[in-house]
C-alpha positions as CSV (number, residue, x, y, z in Angstrom):
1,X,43.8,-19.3,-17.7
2,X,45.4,-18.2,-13.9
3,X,43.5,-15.7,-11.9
4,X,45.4,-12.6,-12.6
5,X,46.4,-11.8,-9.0
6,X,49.6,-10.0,-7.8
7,X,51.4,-13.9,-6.9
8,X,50.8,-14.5,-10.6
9,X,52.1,-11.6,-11.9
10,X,55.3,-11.7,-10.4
11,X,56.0,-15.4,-9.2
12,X,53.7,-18.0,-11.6
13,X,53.4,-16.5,-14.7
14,X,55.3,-17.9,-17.4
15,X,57.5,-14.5,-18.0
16,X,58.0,-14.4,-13.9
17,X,59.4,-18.0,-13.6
18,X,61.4,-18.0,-16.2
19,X,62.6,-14.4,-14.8
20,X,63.5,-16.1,-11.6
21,X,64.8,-19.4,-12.8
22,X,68.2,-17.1,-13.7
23,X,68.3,-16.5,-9.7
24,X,70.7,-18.6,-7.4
25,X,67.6,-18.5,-4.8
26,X,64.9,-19.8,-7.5
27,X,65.4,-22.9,-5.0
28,X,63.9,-21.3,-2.4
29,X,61.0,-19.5,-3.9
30,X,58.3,-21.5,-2.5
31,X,55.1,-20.3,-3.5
32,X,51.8,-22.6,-3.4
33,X,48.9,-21.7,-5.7
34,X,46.5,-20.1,-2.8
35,X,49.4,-18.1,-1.1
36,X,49.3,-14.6,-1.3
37,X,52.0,-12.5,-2.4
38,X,52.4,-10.9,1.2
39,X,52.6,-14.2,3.1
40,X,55.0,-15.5,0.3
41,X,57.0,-12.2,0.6
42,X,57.3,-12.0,4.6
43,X,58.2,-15.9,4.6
44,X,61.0,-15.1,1.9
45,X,62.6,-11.8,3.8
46,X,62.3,-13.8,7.3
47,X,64.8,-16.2,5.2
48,X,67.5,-14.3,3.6
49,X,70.1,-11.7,4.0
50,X,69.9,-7.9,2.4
51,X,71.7,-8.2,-0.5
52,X,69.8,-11.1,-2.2
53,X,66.4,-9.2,-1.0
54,X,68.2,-6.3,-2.9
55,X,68.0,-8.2,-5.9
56,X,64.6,-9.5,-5.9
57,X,62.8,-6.7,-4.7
58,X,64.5,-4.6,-8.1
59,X,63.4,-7.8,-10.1
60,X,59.9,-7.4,-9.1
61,X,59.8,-3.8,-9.8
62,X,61.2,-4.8,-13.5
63,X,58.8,-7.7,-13.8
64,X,55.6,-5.5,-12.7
65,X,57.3,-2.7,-15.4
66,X,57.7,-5.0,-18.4
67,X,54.0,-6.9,-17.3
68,X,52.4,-3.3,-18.1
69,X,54.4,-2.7,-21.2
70,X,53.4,-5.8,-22.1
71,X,49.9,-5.0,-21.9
72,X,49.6,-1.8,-22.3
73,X,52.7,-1.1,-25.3
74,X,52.2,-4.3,-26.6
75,X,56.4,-5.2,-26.1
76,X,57.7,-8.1,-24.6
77,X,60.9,-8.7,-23.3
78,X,63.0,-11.8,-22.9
79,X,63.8,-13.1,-19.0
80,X,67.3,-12.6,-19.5
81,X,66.9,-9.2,-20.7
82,X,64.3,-8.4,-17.7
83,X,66.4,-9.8,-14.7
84,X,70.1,-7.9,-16.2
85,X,68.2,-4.6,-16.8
86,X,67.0,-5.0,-13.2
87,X,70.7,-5.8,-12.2
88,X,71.6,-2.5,-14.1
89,X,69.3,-0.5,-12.5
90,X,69.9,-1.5,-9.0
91,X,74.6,-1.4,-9.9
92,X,73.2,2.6,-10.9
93,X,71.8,3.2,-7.9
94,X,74.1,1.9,-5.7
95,X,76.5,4.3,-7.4
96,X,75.1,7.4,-6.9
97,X,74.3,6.8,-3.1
98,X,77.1,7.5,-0.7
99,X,78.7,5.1,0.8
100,X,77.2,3.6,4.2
101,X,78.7,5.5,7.4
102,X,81.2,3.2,9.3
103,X,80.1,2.1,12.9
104,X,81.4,0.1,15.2
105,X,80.2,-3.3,15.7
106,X,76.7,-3.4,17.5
107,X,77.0,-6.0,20.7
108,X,75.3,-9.3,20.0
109,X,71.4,-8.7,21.8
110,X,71.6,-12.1,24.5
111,X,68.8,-13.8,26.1
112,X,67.2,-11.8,29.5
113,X,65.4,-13.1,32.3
114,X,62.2,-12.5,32.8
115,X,61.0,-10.3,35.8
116,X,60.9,-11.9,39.2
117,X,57.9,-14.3,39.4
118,X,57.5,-14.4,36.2
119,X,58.6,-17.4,33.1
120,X,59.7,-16.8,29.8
121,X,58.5,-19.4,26.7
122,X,60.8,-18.8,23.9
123,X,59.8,-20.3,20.7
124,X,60.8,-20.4,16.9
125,X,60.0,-22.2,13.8
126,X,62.1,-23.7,10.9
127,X,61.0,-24.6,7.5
128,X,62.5,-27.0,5.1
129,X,61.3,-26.1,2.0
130,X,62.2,-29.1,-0.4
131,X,60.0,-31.6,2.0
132,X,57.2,-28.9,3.2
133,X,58.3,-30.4,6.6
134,X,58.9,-27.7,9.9
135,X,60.0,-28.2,13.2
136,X,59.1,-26.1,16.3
137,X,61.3,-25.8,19.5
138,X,59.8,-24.3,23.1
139,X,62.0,-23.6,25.9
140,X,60.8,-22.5,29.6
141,X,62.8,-20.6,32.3
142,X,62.3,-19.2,35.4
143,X,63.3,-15.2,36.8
144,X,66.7,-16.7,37.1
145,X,67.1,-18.4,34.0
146,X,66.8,-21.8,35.6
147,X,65.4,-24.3,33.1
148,X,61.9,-25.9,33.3
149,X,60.8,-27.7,30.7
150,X,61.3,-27.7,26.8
151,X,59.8,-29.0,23.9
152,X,60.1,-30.1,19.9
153,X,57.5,-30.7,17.6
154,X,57.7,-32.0,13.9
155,X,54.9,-30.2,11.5
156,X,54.1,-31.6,8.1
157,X,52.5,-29.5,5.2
158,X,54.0,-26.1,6.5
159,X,54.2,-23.8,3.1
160,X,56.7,-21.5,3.9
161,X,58.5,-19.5,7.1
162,X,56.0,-17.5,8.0
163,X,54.0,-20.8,8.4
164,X,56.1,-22.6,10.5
165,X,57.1,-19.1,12.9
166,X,53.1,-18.7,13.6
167,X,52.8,-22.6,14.7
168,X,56.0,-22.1,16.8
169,X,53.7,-18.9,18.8
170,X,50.5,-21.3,19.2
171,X,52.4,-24.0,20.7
172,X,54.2,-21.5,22.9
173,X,50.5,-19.6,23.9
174,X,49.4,-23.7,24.5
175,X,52.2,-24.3,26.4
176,X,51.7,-21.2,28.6
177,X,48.4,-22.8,29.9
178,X,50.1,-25.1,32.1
179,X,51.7,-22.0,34.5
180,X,48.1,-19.8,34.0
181,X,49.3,-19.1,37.4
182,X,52.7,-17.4,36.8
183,X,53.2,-14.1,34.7
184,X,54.5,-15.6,31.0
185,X,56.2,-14.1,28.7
186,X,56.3,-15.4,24.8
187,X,59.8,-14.7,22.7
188,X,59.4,-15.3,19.0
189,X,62.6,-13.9,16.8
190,X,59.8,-13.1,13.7
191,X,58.4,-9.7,14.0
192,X,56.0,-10.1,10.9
193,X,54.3,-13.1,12.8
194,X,53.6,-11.4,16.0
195,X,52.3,-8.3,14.1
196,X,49.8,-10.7,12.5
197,X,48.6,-11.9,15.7
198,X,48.7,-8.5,17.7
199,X,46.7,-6.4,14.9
200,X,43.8,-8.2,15.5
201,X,42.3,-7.9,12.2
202,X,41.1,-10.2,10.1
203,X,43.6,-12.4,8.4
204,X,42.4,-13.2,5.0
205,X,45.7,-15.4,3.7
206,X,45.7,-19.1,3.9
207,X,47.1,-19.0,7.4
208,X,44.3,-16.8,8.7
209,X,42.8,-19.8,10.8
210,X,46.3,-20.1,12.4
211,X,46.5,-16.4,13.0
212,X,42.9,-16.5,14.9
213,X,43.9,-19.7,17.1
214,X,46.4,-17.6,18.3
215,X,44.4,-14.4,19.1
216,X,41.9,-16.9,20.5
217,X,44.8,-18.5,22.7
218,X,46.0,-14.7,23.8
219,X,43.1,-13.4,24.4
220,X,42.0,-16.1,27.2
221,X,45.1,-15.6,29.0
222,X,45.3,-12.7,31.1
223,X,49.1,-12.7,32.2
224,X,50.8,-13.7,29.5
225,X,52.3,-11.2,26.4
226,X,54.0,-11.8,23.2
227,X,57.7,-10.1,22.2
228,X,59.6,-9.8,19.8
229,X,63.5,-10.7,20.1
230,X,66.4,-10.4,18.3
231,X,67.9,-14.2,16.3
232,X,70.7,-13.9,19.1
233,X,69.1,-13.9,22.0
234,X,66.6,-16.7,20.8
235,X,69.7,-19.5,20.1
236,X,67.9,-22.4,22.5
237,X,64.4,-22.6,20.8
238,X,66.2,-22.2,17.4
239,X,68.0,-25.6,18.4
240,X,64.9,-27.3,19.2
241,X,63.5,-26.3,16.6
242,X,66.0,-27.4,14.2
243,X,66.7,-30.8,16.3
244,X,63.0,-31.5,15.3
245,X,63.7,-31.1,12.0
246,X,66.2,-33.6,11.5
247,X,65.2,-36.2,14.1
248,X,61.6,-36.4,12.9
249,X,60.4,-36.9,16.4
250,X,57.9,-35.1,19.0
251,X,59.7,-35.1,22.6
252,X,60.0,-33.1,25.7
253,X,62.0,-32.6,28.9
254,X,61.0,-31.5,32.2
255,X,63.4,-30.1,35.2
256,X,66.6,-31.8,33.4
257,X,67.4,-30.6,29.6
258,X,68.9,-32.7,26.9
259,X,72.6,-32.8,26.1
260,X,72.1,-31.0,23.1
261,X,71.0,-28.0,24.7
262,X,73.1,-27.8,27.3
263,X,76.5,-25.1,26.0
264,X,73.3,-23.0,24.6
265,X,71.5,-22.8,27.8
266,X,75.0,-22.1,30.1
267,X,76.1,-19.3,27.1
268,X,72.5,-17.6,28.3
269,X,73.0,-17.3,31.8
270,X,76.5,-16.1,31.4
C-alpha cells in the first residue's frame, strides 16, 4: 500500500488520478513518487495562468472533502461526480462576488540596468515535462546594458519547474564568481525559488541539496544579491533558456552575442 502522504491523497491515489484525468492539464501534472506536494504545487502555479489554477485548487479542496467522507462516512463518489461538483462550487462562487474593478492596462515591467559599477546575471529555467529535460539561459550586462557574456546549459532529469528555475540561480551564483570583483546582481523571474534560497531553513524536499548549493554559493560571495523580476523584463535569459532546450547543446558567448539574441537585447536598452 502507498504511504498516505498529502501527494497521494490528492495526485496518486487511484480516486485522485482518475479525478484529474477529466482535466485538459492532466498532461502537465508531473508528479514523481518522492516529490512533495509543495514542490509539485509551486512548479505547477509557476506554469499556468489563473483560471486553470482556479480550477485545480477547487478540485483539491473536493478531492480532500470526498477522501474524508470516504473514510470517515464510509461514501464514495465517482471522479466525474467529484471534479463537476467542484466545477459547481467554484461557477457559485464566482456569482456571488462582484465583478473585478476595471483598470487600465498596467505598463509592461522592462529590463533595468544595474547601478553604476555594478553587473547584472539574469537567469531562468525551462522545463519540458514529456522528456524530464530543462534548459538554463544566463545573460551578463554591464551599468549600461552593454552585453558581456551569456550562457545555455541543457539539464537532464529535472522533475518539474521549480527544478529547473533553482538550477538556473546556481549557475547564475557560479557564474558570478568570475566578476567576485564587480557588485553582481542575480534576476530570476520565480519568486517561490528565491524564497527557498533566501529563508535559509532547511529544505527537506527532494531539491533540498540544490537549495543548500545555492545558499552555500550566496553566502561566500559578499557583493552579490538575488531579485526577483517580473516574466517581462527577464525576456533574454528566457531565450537562452529555451534555445537550450531545443538545440540540446551547452555553449557560450563572450563580448559578441549570438544572432538569436540580438532584437531581445536592443528591445532592453530601448
Amino acid at each position: 500500500m502507498a504511504e498516505e502522504t498529502v501527494a497521494h491523497v490528492l495526485l496518486r491515489c487511484p480516486m485522485a488520478i482518475a479525478s484529474w484525468s477529466l482535466f485538459p492539464a492532466w498532461a502537465h501534472f508531473n508528479s514523481d513518487a518522492t516529490e512533495e506536494f509543495k514542490m509539485w504545487f509551486q512548479g505547477f502555479a509557476a506554469d499556468h495562468p489563473l483560471h486553470v489554477l482556479e480550477k485545480v485548487m477547487v478540485c483539491l479542496w473536493m478531492l480532500w472533502y470526498e477522501r474524508n467522507q470516504m473514510a470517515w462516512a464510509g461514501r464514495q463518489r465517482s471522479a466525474t461526480e467529484i471534479v463537476s461538483g467542484a466545477m459547481h462550487c467554484l461557477q457559485e462562487f464566482q456569482e456571488v462576488q462582484p465583478p473585478p474593478k476595471t483598470h487600465t492596462s498596467r505598463a509592461i515591467t522592462k529590463w533595468v540596468r544595474p547601478p553604476p559599477g555594478a553587473i547584472k546575471i539574469n537567469v531562468n529555467g525551462v522545463y519540458h515535462g514529456e522528456s524530464s529535460f530543462g534548459g538554463v539561459g544566463l545573460v551578463v550586462r554591464n551599468s549600461t546594458g552593454a552585453f558581456l557574456a551569456c550562457k545555455l546549459v541543457v539539464l537532464n532529469g529535472i522533475s518539474n519547474p521549480m527544478h529547473a528555475k533553482l538550477v538556473a540561480l546556481r549557475e547564475g551564483l557560479i557564474y558570478a564568481a568570475k566578476w567576485s570583483n564587480l557588485e553582481c546582481h542575480i534576476e530570476g523571474d520565480s519568486q517561490g525559488a528565491l524564497h527557498s534560497i533566501q529563508r535559509g531553513q532547511t529544505d527537506l524536499s527532494h531539491l533540498g541539496c540544490l537549495t543548500e548549493d545555492c545558499q552555500t554559493l550566496l553566502a561566500s560571495q559578499e557583493r552579490v544579491y538575488l531579485r526577483v523580476t517580473e516574466r517581462s523584463a527577464n525576456g533574454v535569459a528566457t531565450r537562452l533558456a529555451r534555445y537550450a532546450l531545443h538545440s540540446q547543446r551547452v555553449a557560450e558567448w563572450v563580448t559578441d552575442p549570438p544572432d538569436f539574441l540580438q532584437d531581445v537585447l536592443f528591445i532592453d536598452v530601448m
